[in-house]
N, C-alpha and C positions, 0 to 999 in steps of 0.2 A: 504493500500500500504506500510506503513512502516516497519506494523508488519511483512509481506512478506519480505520484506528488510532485517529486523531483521533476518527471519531463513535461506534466502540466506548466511548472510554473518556468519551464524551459521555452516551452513552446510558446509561452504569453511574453516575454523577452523577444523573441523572435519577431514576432506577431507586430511588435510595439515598434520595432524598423519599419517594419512594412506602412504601418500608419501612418508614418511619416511622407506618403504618399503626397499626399492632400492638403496637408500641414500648410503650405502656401495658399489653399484655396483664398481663406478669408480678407487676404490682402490681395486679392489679383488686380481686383479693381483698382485699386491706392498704383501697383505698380504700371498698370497701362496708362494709367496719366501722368503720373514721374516719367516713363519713358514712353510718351506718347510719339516719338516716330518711328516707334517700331511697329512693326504690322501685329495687327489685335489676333489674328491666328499663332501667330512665333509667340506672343506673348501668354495665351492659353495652352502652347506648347510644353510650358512649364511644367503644365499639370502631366501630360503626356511622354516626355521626352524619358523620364526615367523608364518609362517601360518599354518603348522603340530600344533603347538600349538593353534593358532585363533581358529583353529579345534573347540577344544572342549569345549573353553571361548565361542565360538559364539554360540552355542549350548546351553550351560548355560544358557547365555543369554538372549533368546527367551522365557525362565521360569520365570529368575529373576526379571522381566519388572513387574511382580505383583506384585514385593515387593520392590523394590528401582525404582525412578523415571528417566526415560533415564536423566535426565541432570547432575541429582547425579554420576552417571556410566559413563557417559561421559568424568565427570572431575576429576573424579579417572584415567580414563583412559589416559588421556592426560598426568598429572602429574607423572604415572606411564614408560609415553613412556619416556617423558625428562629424566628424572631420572634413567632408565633401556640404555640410549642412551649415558649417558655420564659414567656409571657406569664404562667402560675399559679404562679411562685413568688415572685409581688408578693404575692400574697396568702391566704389559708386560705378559699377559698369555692368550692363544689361549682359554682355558676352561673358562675364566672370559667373552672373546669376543663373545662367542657362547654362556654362559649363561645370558646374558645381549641380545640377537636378543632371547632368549626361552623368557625372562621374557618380551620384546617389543612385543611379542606374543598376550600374556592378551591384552594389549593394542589394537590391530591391530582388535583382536577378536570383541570386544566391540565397536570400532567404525566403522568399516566396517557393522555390521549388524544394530547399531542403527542408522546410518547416514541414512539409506534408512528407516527403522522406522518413524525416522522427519520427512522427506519428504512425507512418508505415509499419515501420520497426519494429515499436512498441506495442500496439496496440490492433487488434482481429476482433471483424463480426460487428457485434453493435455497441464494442465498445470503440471501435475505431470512427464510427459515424456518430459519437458521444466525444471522441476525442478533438475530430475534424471542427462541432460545434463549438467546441472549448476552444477552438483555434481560431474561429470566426470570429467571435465576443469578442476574442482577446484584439485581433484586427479591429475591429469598430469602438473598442474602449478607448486604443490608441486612437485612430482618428480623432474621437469624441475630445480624448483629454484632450489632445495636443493640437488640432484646429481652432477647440476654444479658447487655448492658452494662446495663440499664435493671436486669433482673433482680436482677444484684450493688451498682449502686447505690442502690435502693430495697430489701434487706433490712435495714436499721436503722430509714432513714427515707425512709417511700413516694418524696415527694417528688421526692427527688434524682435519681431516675428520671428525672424531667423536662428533666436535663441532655442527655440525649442528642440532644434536638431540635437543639439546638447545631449537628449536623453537616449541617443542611440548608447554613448558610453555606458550608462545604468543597465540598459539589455545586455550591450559585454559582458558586463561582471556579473550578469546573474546567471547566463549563459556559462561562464566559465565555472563558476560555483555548485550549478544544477543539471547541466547537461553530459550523463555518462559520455567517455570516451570509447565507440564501441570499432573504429579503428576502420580502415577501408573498405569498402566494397568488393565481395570477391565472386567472380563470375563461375560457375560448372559446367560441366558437360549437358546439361537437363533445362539449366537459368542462364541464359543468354542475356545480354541487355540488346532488346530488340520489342520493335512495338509490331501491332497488326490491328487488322482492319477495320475490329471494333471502336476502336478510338478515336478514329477518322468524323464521324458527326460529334462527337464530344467536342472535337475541336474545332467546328466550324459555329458551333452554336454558342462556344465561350465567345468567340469571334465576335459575333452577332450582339453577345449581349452586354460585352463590354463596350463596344463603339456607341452604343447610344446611352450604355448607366453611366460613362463615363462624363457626358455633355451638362451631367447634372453637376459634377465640382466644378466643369470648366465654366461656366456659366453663370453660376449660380449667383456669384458678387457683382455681375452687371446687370442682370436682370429684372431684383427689385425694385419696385419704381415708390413713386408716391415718397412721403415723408420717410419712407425707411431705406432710400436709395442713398450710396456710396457709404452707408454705413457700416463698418465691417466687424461689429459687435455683432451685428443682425445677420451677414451674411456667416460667419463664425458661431452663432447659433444653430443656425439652419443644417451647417454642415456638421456640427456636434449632434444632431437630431437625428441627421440621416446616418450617423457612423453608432448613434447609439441603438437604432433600431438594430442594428446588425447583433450588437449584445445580445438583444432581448431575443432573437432567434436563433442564435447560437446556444442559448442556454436553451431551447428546445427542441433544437433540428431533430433526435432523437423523436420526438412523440410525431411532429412535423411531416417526418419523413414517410412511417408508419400511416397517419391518415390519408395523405397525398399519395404516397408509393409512386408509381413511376410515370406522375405528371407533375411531382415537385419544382424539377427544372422548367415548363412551361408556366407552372402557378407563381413563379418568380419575374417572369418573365411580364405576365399581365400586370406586376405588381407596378411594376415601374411602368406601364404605356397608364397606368392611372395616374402614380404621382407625377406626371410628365404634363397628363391634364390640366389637372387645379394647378402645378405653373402657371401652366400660360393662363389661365381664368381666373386667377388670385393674386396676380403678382403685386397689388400693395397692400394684401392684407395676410399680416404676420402669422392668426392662429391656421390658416390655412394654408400657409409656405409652409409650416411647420410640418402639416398633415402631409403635406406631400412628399417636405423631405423622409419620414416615416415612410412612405409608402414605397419610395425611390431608395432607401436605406434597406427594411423586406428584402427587396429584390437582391441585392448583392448578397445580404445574408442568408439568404437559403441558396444562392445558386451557388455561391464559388466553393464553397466545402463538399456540395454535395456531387459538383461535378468533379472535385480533384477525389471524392471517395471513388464515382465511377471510372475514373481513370485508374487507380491505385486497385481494383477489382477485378479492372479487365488487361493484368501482366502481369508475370513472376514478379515478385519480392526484389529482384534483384535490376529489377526495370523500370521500379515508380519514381527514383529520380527524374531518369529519362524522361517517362513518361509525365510526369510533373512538370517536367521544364520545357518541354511542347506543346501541356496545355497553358502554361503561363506566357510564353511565345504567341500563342495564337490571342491570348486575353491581350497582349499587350502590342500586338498588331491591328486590333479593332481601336485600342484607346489614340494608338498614335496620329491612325488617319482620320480619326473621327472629326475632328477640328477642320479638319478641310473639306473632308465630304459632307460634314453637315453644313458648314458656310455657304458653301456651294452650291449643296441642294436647295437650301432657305434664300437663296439668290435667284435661283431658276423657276422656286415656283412660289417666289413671295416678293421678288423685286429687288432683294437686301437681305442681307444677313445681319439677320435681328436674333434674340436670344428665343423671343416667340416665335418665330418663324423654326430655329434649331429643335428646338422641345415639342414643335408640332411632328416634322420630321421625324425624331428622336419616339417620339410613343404611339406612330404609324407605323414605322416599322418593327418595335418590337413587339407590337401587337401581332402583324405576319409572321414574325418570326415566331411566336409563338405558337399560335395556328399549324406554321410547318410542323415545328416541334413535339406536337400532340399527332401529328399526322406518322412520322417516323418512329416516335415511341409506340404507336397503335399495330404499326406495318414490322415492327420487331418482335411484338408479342405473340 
């Protein structure tokens, strides 16, 4: 029980990197008008760019796991976030800010694929789909804390926001303190690291559902209109709402999962083409942004654990690295282009790309995509 303990509160260190995601959300807006001749696409790339790079760290990954030990890589990785987190308050430069979220990248890569790895490991059956939950919570507690903290420290001065990277170091050491050393990955004659075909819509439909959940942090702090606009208390809020809803599912994906069975990935899916709605129909009224970040928040928490379970289900032991780090690859190939296809789209058939226009887009599509989703789940059983 304790050793358990142990990789819980390992795996919530872990988790608490990855939060670090979004952490910029609440000032985006503060920063597109500090650096207003940058193009508003580059600038929401902030949110994106670590995962275009995750891309191909998490990839790596999935190889490297036979020759360095996930806890060694781990706490490169952490050490690597802090330090790539605080790297822009050396200086006042847009290309420092954006290569400091490329370089929290590596970071992002590496523990987004091995944190479901550990969990591999450790944990079979439904206590690995009780694990996965604990892993999600722990993702959206991070969000929550450190969005809101960012939130309240960058309304004077953007900035200071930036401190919050700080707390990748605290994941280190509790990493280093909780997480067994269980030593390389070692391949057999029987366990190949090698995926197959089953995983192939896994990964097209993380695809799917990351390109438009993601339009909700890019967005979200220029959006608000009315008396609650350029406030980043409020958009800092909003996005503590939606990373805290992921807690509150993650602490039950287990029962969740059991009522839904195998249309939980679609039921995630509709979750966000609703809080996608009341955006665009509520945008100056606070208890209804709320409701939506909630509903847009759902959606990431029941999807991303329960697709890295199905992927961790469908290969040996010996290949959910791998296979972890293709389907984080694919999540972070939807996030990157999403900023430009949605711009683009909400230009083509709204004149401009407006944030109403992206968020209309954004839960039209994942509305079809969801639809397909129930269609290939139904055509599998």
């Amino acid at each position: 029980m304790k050793k358990k303990l142990n990789i819980y509160i390992a795996v919530a260190a872990i988790s608490f990197v990855q939060g670090l995601q979004i952490s910029i959300a609440p000032v985006l807006g503060s920063i597109a008008k500090h650096y207003n001749h940058v193009n508003i696409s580059l600038v929401q790339m902030l949110i994106t760019i670590p995962a275009f790079v995750s891309m191909f760290f998490s990839v790596v990954c999935g190889w490297l796991v036979l020759k360095v030990s996930k806890k060694k890589m781990l706490l490169f990785a952490s050490a690597l976030a802090g330090a790539a987190g605080l790297l822009p308050l050396a200086a006042d430069s847009f290309g420092l800010l954006f290569a400091s979220r490329a370089l929290y990248g590596v970071a992002l890569g590496w523990c987004a694929s091995l944190n479901t790895a550990v969990v591999s490991e450790f944990f079979e059956g439904d206590e690995r789909v009780t694990a996965m939950g604990i892993q999600a919570a722990s993702v959206g507690a991070g969000m929550m804390l450190l969005s809101g903290l960012s939130g309240m420290l960058g309304k004077t001065v953007f900035t200071h926001a930036y401190f919050v990277n700080g707390a990748a170091f605290l994941s280190m050491l509790l990493i280093l303190i909780f997480l067994p050393d269980t030593g390389k990955a070692v391949e057999s004659e029987t366990e190949k690291v090698r995926l197959n075909r089953s995983v192939i819509p896994i990964y097209v439909f993380i695809f799917l559902e990351m390109m438009f959940l993601i339009t909700f942090s890019t967005n979200i702090s220029m959006h608000i209109s009315g008396t609650l606009a350029g406030n980043s208390s409020v958009s800092g809020t909003l996005t503590s709402v939606f990373s805290g809803a992921q807690i509150l599912v993650g602490m039950v994906l287990g029962a969740v999962t059991k009522i839904l069975k195998k249309y939980v990935l679609p039921a995630a899916m509709l979750c966000f083409a609703f809080g996608a709605f009341l955006l665009v129909v509520f945008s100056d009224s606070f208890v209804m942004l709320m409701i939506a970040a909630l509903f847009c928040g759902f959606s990431q928490g029941l999807y991303i654990p329960s697709g890295f379970v199905d992927v961790s289900n469908a290969v040996p032991p010996v290949a959910v690295a791998l296979a972890s780090a293709c389907f984080n690859a694919a999540s972070c190939i939807g996030q990157t282009i999403s900023p430009y296809l949605t711009n683009t789209l909400s230009k083509a058939f709204f004149g401009a790309a407006t944030t109403e226009g992206v968020y209309v887009i954004a839960a039209c599509g994942m509305a079809l995509a969801a639809l397909a989703h129930m269609y290939v789940k139904k055509r599998q059983s």
